[in-house]
C-alpha positions in Angstrom: 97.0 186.6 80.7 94.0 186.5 83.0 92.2 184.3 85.4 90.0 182.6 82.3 93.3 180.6 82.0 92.6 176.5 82.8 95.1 176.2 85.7 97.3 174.1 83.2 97.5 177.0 80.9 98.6 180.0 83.5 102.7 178.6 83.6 102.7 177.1 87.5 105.0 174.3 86.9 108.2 177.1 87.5 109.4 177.9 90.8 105.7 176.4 92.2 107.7 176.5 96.2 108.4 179.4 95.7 107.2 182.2 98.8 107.6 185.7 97.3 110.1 187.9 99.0 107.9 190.9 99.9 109.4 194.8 99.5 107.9 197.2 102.5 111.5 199.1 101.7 111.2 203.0 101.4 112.6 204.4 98.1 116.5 204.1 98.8 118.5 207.0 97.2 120.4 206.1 94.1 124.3 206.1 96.5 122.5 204.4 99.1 125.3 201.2 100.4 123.2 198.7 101.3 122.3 195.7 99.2 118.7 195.4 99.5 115.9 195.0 97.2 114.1 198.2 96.9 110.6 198.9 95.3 110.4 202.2 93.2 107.4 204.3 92.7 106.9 206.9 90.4 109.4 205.9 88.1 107.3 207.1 84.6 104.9 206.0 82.2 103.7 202.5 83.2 100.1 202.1 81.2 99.5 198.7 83.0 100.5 199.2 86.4 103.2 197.5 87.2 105.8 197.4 89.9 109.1 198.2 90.1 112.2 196.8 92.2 115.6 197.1 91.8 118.9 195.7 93.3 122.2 197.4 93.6 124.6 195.3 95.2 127.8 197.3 97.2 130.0 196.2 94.6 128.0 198.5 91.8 130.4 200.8 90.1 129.0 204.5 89.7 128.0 203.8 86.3 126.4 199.9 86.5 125.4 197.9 83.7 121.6 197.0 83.7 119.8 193.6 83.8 116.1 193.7 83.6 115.2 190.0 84.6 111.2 189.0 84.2 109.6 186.7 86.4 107.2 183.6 84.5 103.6 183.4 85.4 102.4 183.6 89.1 105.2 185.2 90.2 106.5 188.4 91.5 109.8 190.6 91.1 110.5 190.0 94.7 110.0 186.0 93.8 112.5 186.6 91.3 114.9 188.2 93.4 114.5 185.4 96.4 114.3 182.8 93.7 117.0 182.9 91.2 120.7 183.5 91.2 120.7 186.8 89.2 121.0 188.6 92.7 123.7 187.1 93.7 125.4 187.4 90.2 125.1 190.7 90.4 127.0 190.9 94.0 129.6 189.1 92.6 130.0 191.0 89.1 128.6 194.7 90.2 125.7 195.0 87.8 122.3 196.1 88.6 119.0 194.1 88.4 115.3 195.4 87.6 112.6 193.4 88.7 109.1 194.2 86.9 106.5 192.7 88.4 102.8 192.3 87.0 100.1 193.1 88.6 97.2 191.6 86.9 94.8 188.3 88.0 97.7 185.5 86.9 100.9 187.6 87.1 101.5 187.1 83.7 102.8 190.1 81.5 101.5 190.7 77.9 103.0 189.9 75.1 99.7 189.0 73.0 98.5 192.8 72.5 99.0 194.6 69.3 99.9 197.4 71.7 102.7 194.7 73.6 103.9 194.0 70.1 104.8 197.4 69.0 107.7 200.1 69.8 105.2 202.9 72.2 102.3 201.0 71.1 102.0 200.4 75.3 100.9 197.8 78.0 104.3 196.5 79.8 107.2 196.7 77.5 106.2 200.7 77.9 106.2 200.1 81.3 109.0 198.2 81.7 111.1 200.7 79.7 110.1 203.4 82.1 112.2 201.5 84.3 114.8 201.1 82.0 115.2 204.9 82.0 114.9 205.4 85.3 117.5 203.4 86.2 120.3 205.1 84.0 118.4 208.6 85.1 118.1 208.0 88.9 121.1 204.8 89.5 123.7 205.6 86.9 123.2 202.7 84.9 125.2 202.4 81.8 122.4 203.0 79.0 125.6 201.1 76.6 125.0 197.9 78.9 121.2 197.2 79.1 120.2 193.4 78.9 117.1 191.4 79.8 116.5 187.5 81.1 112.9 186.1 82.3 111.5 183.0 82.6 108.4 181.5 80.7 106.2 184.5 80.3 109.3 186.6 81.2 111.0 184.9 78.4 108.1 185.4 76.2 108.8 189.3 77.6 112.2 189.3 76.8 111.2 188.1 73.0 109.6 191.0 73.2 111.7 193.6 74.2 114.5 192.7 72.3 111.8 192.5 69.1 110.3 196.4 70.5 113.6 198.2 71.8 116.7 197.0 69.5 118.6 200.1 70.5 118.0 200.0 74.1 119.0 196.1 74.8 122.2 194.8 73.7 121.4 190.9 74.6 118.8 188.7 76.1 118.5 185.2 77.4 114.9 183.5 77.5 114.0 180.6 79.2 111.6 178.6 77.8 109.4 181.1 75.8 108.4 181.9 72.5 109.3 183.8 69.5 108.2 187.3 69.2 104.6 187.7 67.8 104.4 183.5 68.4 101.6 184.4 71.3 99.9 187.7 69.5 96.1 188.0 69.9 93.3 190.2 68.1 89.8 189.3 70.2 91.5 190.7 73.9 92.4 187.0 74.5 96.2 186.9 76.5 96.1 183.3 76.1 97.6 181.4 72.4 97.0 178.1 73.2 98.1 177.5 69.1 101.7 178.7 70.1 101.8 177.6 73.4 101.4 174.2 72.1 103.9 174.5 69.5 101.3 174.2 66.6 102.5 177.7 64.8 105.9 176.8 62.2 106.7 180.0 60.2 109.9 180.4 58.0 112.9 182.8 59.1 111.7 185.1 57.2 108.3 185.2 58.3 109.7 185.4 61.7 111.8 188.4 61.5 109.7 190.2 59.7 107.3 190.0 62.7 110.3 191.1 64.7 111.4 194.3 62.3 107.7 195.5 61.9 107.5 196.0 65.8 109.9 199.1 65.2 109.6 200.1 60.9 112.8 201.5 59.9 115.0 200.5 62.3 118.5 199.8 60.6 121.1 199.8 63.9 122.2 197.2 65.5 120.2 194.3 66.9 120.8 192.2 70.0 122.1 188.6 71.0 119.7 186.5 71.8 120.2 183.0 74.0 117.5 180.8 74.2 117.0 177.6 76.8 114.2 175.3 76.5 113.8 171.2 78.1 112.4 169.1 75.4 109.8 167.8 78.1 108.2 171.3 78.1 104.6 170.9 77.8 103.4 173.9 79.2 105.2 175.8 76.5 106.2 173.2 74.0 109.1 172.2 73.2 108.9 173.1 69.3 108.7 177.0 70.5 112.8 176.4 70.6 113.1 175.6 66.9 111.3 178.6 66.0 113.0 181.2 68.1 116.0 179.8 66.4 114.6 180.6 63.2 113.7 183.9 64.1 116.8 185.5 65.8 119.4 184.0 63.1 117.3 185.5 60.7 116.6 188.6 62.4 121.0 188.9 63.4 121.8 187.4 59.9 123.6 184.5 60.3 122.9 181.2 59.1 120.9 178.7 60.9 123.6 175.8 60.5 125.1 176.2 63.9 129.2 177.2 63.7 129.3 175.0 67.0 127.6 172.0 68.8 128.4 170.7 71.8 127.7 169.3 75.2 128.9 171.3 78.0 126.7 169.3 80.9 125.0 165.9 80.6 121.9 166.3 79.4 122.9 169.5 77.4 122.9 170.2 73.6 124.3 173.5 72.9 124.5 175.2 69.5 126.0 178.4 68.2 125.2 180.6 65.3 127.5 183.3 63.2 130.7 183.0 65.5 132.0 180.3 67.9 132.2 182.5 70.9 130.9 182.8 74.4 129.1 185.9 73.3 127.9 184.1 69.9 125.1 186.1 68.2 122.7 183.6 68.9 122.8 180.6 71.3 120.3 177.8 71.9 120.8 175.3 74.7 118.4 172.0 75.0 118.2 170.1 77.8 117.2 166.5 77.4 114.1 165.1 79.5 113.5 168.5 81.1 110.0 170.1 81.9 109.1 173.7 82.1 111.0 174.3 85.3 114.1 176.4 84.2 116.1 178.3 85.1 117.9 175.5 87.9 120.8 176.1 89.4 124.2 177.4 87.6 122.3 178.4 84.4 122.1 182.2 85.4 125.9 182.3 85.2 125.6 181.5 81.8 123.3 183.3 80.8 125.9 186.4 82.2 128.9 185.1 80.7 126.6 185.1 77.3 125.8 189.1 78.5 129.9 189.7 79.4 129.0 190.6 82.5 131.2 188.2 84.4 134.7 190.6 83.0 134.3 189.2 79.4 133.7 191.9 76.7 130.9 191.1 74.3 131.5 192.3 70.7 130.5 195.6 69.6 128.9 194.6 66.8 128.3 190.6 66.1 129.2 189.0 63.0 126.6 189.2 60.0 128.0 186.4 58.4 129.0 182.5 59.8 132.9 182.0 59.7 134.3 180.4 56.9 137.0 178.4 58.7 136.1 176.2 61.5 136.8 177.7 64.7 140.5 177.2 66.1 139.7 176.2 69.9 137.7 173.1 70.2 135.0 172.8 72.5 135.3 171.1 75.4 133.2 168.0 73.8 134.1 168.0 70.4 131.7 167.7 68.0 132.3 164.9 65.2 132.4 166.4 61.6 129.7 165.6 59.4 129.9 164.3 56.0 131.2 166.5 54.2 130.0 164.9 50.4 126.1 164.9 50.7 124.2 162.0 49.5 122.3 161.4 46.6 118.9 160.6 46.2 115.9 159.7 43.9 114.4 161.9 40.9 110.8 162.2 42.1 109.2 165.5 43.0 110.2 165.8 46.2 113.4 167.6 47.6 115.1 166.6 51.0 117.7 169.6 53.1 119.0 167.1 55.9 121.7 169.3 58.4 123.5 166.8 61.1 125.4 168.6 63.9 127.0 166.0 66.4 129.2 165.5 68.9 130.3 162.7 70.9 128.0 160.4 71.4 125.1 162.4 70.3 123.3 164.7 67.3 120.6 166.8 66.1 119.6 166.6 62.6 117.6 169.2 61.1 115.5 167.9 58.2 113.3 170.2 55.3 110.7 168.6 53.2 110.3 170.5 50.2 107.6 170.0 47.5 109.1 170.0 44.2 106.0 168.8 42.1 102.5 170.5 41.1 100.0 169.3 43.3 99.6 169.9 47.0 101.2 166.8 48.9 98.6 165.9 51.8 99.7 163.6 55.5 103.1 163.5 54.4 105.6 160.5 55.3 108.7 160.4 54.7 110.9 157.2 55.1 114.7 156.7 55.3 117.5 154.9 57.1 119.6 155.7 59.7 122.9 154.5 60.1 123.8 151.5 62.1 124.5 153.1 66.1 122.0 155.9 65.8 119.2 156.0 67.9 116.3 158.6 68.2 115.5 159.8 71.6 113.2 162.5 71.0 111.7 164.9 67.8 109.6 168.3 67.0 107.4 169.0 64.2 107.0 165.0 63.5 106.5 161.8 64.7 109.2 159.2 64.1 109.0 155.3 64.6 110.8 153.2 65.1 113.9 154.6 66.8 116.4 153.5 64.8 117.1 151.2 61.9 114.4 152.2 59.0 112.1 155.0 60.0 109.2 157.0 59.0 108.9 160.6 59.9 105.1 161.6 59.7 103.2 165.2 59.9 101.6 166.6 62.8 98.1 167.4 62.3 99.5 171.3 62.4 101.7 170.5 59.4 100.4 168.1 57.1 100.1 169.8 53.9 103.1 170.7 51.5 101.7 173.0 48.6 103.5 173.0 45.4 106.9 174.7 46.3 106.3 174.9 50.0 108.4 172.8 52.7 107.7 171.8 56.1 110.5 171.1 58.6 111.2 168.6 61.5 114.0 167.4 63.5 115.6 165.2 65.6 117.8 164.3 68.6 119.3 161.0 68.5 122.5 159.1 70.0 125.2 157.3 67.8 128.3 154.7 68.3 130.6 157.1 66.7 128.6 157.0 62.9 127.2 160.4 62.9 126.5 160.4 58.8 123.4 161.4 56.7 121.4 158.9 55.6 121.8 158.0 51.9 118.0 157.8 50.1 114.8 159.6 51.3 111.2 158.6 50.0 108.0 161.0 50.3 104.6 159.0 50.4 106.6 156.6 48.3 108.1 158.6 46.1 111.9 158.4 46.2 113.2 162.1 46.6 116.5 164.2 45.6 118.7 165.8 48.4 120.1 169.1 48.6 
């Protein structure tokens, strides 16, 4: 991203206070005791210039696992070392942390070039994986225990990564980004201002086919993914989170009806996918009223419990497949079951999927709009009742008013035509008095519809 960005665009909401931490260190060697943050020079192939630094803590075994964290827009690996709690992590747990840093007007790394979004093809995910391999070559680390966090455009980076390299990282955690090929550019632009506001819906499939052709033929393994986002994002909207969703249960193959939903902090909805487990294959956590300013404090721990690198063992290879019995610990908020007959609706030519996970005192509901008829449906609105105690408090990929009672979802004007046999999807958050059910009719521009 360059400096043609409008200041809103380059990402300077996160860590804004923050004074980078600046390196003058020589190049330690790889046994060296201390527990400093070191920059490295001449560590390989690095087509755009970046920067390297990396932090051993004293506790590092001889053979450490890896964690390349990305700094967001503006920043700098040493800011990203001063500025989160990955360091300090890695003191207490013994791994070792990367620090790539961009070099370019804005700071921001690319993830919008054909080269970016291709295995080789270049730009920083080559250079970054010269680090990578300089690390296991030069350090020790444990090429078995690579993984990758970043923030904003270092969550777009680790999208990225885990879309170019599938055999080098075994997990990632992004905070506040985008899915992979969400920000990709043809005319030299770094800037998707289409993505960044959360105008671009595809389906799963679309999604991880964006991820598989990054690296054709790949058929190993692919990693965990754990995504954050604040609904109050506007730099990178909020629907981004939705979509990353779709893309990483699609690309691990589980199903996108989460196994788990819970709330482990105020504020916090947390969802898993394919296995109710700390290292789930994919993890979303939303946190209400929340801008782009992640991650805050104690959300790096989870993000290395989600890795195992706090003494848990991740799985060798996650689950393909969601369980089939509900899972035998309850969270620590349990979630409230769902209905478990669905409704029934109208006969018109309209088709409604509604999915409700709750807990509490809260839920999401995921909601898909298909067109059932012959002709293309146009400014869609769709109307239906919620129970009596639920309340909306916020909603992606529609507008829905009023808050409770009956309501009227409408499109957005990125998403307001249904072709024949074509869907669009929305959802919801919303609290509830202890009725989490489905509502019982839907009607599409008037016309009642069937659910399923």
């Amino acid at each position: 991203m360059s400096d043609r960005i409008r200041p809103r665009s380059i990402l300077t909401v996160l860590f804004a206070g923050l004074i980078p931490m600046l390196a003058a260190l020589l190049l330690a060697a790889p046994n060296a005791q201390a527990a400093s943050l070191t920059e490295v020079t001449g560590f390989g192939s690095n087509p755009s210039n970046l920067r390297m630094y990396a932090y051993v803590p004293a506790s590092a075994p001889a053979h450490p696992a890896l964690l390349v964290a990305v700094h967001q827009c503006t920043g700098s690996g040493p800011g990203f070392f001063s500025g989160t709690e990955f360091a300090s992590l890695a003191d207490r747990y013994g791994f070792m942390v990367v620090y790539p840093s961009a070099t370019r007007d804005g700071s921001c790394f690319d993830v919008s070039s054909p080269q970016a979004l291709k295995r080789g093809g270049g730009s920083d995910p080559v250079g970054i994986m010269s680090m990578v391999t300089y690390a296991e070559q030069h350090y020790g680390a444990d090429a078995s225990r690579v993984y990758v966090t970043g923030a904003s455009s270092g969550a777009m980076m680790t999208n990225v990564l885990l879309g170019d390299y599938p055999d080098v990282f075994k997990a990632g955690s992004a905070f506040m980004g985008v899915p992979f090929g969400c920000f990709a550019t043809t005319d030299g632009s770094s800037w998707n201002s289409a993505c960044s506001g959360g105008t671009i819906s595809k389906t799963p499939q679309q999604w991880g086919d964006l991820v598989r052709a990054a690296y054709p033929g790949y058929n190993g393994a692919r990693p965990r993914m754990q995504l954050w986002h604040g609904t109050a994002d506007t730099t990178l909207s909020y629907p981004n989170f939705g979509e990353e969703i779709k893309q990483w249960t699609n690309v691990l193959g589980v199903s996108q009806t989460p196994v788990l939903t819970d709330s482990p902090q105020s504020g916090w909805t947390r969802t898993r996918y394919g296995s109710n487990v700390t290292q789930a294959p994919v993890e979303g956590i939303s946190i209400q009223g929340v801008g782009h300013s992640l991650p805050t404090s104690g959300m790096a721990a989870r993000a290395i419990s989600f890795f195992g690198l706090d003494g848990s063992t991740p799985p060798t290879n996650p689950p393909t497949t969601p369980p089939t019995t509900p899972p035998t610990t309850p969270p620590t908020t349990p979630p409230t079951t769902p209905p478990t007959t669905p409704p029934t609706g109208g006969t018109g030519s309209c088709k409604v999927g509604y999915v409700v996970s709750a807990w509490n005192t809260g839920l999401t509901a995921s909601v898909t709009v298909t067109n059932t008829g012959s002709t293309t449906l146009n400014n869609w609105s769709l109307a239906f009742t919620l129970p009596a105690g639920q309340t909306v408090t916020s909603a992606w990929n529609a507008t829905i008013s009023p808050v409770s009672g009956a309501v009227t979802a409408q499109n957005l004007s990125y998403n307001a035509s249904i072709p024949p046999g074509g869907n669009q999807s929305f959802g919801f958050q919303a609290n509830h008095n202890g009725n989490s059910a489905a509502p019982t009719a839907f009607t599409l521009n008037g016309s009642p519809c069937t659910l399923g």
